[in-house]
C-alpha positions in Angstrom: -23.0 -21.5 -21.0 -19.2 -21.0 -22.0 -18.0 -17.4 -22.0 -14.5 -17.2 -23.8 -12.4 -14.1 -22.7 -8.6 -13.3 -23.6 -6.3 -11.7 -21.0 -2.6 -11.5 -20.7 -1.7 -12.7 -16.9 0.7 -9.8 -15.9 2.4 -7.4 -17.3 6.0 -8.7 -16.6 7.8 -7.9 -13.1 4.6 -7.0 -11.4 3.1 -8.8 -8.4 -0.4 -8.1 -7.6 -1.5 -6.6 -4.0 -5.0 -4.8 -3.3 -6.1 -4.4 -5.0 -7.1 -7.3 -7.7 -5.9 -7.0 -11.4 -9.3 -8.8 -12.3 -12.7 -9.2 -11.5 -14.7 -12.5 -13.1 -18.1 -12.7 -12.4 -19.5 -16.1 -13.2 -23.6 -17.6 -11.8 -24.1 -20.2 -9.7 -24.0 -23.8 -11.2 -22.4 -22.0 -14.6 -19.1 -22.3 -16.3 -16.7 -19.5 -17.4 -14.0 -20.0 -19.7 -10.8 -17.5 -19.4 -7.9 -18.3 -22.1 -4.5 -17.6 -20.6 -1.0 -18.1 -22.4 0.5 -19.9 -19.5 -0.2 -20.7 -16.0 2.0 -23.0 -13.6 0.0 -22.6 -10.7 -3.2 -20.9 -8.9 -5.0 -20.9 -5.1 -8.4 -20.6 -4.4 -9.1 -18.3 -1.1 -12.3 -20.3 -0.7 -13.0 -23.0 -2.9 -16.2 -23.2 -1.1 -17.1 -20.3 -3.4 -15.7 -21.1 -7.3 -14.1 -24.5 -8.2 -10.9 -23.6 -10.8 -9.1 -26.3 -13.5 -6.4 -25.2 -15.2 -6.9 -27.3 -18.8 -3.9 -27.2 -19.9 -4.1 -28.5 -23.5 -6.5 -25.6 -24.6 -4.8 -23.0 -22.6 -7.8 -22.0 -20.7 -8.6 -21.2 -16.7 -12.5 -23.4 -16.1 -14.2 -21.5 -13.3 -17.3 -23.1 -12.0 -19.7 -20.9 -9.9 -20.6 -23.4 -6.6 -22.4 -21.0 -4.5 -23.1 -17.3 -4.3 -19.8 -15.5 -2.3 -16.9 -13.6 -3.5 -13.4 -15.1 -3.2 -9.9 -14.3 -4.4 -7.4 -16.5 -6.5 -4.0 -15.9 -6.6 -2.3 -17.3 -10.4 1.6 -17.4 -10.9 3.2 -18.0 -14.4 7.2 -17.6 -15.4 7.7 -15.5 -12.2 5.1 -13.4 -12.2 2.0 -13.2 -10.0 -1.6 -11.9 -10.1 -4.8 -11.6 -8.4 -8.0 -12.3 -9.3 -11.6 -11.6 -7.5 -14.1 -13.9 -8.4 -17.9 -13.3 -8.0 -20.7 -15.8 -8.1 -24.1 -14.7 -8.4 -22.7 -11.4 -6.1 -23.3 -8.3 -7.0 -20.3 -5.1 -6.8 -19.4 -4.7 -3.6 -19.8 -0.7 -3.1 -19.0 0.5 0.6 -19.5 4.1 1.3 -18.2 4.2 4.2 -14.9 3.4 3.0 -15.1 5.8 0.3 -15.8 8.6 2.8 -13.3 7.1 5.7 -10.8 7.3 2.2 -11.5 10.8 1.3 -10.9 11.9 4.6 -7.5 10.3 5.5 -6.1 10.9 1.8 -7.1 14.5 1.2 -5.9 14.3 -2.4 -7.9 11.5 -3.3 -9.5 11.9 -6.3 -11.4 9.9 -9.4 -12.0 10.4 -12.9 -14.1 9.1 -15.3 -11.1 8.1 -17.5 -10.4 4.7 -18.9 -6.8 4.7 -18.2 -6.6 6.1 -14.6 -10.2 6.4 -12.8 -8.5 6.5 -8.9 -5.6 9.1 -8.4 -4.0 9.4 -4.7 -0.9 10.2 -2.7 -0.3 8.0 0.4 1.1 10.6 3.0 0.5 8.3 6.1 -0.3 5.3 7.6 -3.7 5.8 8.3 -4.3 6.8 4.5 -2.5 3.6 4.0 -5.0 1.4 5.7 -7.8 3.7 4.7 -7.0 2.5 0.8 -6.6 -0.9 2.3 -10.1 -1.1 3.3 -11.6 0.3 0.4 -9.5 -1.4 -2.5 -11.1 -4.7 -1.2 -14.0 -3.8 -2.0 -15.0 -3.5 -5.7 -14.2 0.2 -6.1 -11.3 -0.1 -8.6 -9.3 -2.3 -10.2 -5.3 -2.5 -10.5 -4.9 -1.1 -13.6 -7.4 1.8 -12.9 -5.0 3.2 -10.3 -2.5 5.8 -9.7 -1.0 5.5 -6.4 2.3 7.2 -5.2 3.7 6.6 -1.5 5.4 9.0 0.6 8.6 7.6 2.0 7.1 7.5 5.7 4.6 5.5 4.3 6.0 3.1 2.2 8.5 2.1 5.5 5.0 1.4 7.4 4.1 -1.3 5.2 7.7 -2.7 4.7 7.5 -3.2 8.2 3.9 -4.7 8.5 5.2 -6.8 5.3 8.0 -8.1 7.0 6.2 -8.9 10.4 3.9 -10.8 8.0 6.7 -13.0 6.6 8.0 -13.9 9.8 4.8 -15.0 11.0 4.2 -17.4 7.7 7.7 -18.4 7.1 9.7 -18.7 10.8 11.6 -15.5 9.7 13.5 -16.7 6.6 12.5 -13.8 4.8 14.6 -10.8 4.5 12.0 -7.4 2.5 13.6 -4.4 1.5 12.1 -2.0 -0.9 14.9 0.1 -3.2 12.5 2.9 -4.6 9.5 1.7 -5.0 10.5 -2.1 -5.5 10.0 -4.4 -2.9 12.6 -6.6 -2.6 12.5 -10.3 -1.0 15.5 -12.5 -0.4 16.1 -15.6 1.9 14.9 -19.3 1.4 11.7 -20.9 1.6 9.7 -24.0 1.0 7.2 -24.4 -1.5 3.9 -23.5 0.9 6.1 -20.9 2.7 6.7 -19.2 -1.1 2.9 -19.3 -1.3 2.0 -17.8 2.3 4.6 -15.1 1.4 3.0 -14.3 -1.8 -0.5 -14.0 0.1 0.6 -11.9 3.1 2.0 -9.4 0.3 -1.2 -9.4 -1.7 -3.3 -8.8 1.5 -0.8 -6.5 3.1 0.6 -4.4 0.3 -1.0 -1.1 -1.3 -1.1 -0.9 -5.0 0.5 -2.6 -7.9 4.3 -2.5 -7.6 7.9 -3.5 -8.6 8.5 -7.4 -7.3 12.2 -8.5 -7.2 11.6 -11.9 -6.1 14.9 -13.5 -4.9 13.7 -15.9 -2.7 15.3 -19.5 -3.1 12.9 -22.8 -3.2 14.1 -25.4 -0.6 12.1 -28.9 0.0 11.1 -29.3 3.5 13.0 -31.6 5.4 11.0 -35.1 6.3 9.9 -35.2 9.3 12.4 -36.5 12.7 15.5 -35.8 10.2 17.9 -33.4 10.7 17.4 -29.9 9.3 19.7 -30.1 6.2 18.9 -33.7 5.7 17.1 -34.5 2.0 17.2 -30.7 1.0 17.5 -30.1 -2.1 19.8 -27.8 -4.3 17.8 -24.2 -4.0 16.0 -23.1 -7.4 15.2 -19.6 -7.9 11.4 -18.9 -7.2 11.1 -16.2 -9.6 12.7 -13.4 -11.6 
């Protein structure tokens, strides 16, 4: 069965965090068929889950249901990034729980049965914060449904679990800032550092958001060289 939809990957200077821009569902043992403009490169949380080809020549994203599960894939094209949920043979994933535990750290909370904006809230604190955390992994709304503004307290809680983050993934080359609501990232990186950056800020950050992405590409030294030793020239990551 080949289902053919058309979506745009991001709108431009936007980096996806929870939660997803996109939710696929595809069965077991079938194919889905999602036509994109570009693509230079995707990861698979679990590719246990949903095997993904990029085919290139008919400028479409294959997506093969392998098992029943729900996983995420993280897609990057001309600087921009998004997130994607993919669900085989799994029903929405509705927690009340974390709709209550919501509702009661984010007083203003509030939904609507509009198209444009259906989840409305103010983050005050932190524990608002990782209340939304909680519930925008589940399937409760997606990117573009939501209205989210941060309180300055707040938005300096997550710089800072941001930026422990990056100096787990990438030795502490990263340097995060946010100037309004931007979150800034400078510093240089290696290839798979870029990525485990990328990650940490979709599984860490709150809400659609502002990327500046200034961090530099640098190839990873071979191994038992010295540091600066077959590096080359920095490229910027994105823009």
């Amino acid at each position: 069965m080949r289902l053919l939809l058309t979506y745009t990957l991001l709108s431009a200077g936007l980096a996806g965090a929870w939660p997803v821009d996109w939710v696929h569902d595809v069965e077991a043992g079938r194919e889905r068929f999602v036509r994109l403009p570009r693509l230079d490169w995707f990861e698979v949380e679990a590719p246990g889950v949903v095997q993904v080809e990029w085919l290139a020549e008919a400028g479409e994203l294959l997506l093969t249901g392998l098992k029943p599960g729900r996983t995420t894939v993280l897609l990057g094209a001309e600087g921009r990034v998004a997130a994607w949920r993919v669900r085989v043979a799994s029903r929405p994933l509705v927690d009340e729980g974390a709709w209550k535990a919501a509702k009661a750290a984010c007083p203003d909370l509030r939904s609507t049965p509009l198209d444009e904006v259906k989840l409305a809230v103010t983050v005050h604190d932190d524990a608002c914060r990782l209340a939304l955390l909680a519930l925008f992994q589940t399937d409760a709304v997606e990117a573009r449904g939501l209205e989210l503004t941060f309180s300055q307290q707040a938005l300096q809680t997550q710089l800072k679990d941001l930026q422990r983050a990056y100096d787990a993934v990438a030795k502490g080359k990263v340097r995060a800032r946010y100037v309004g609501a931007g979150l800034v990232l400078a510093g240089q990186v290696t290839p798979a550092e870029h990525r485990r950056v990328l990650w940490e800020t979709l599984r860490r950050g709150l809400g659609r958001f502002a990327l500046d992405d200034q961090l530099e590409l640098v190839e990873a030294p071979p191994p038992d060289t010295a540091p600066d030793a077959g590096a080359r020239r920095p490229t910027p990551a994105s823009r």
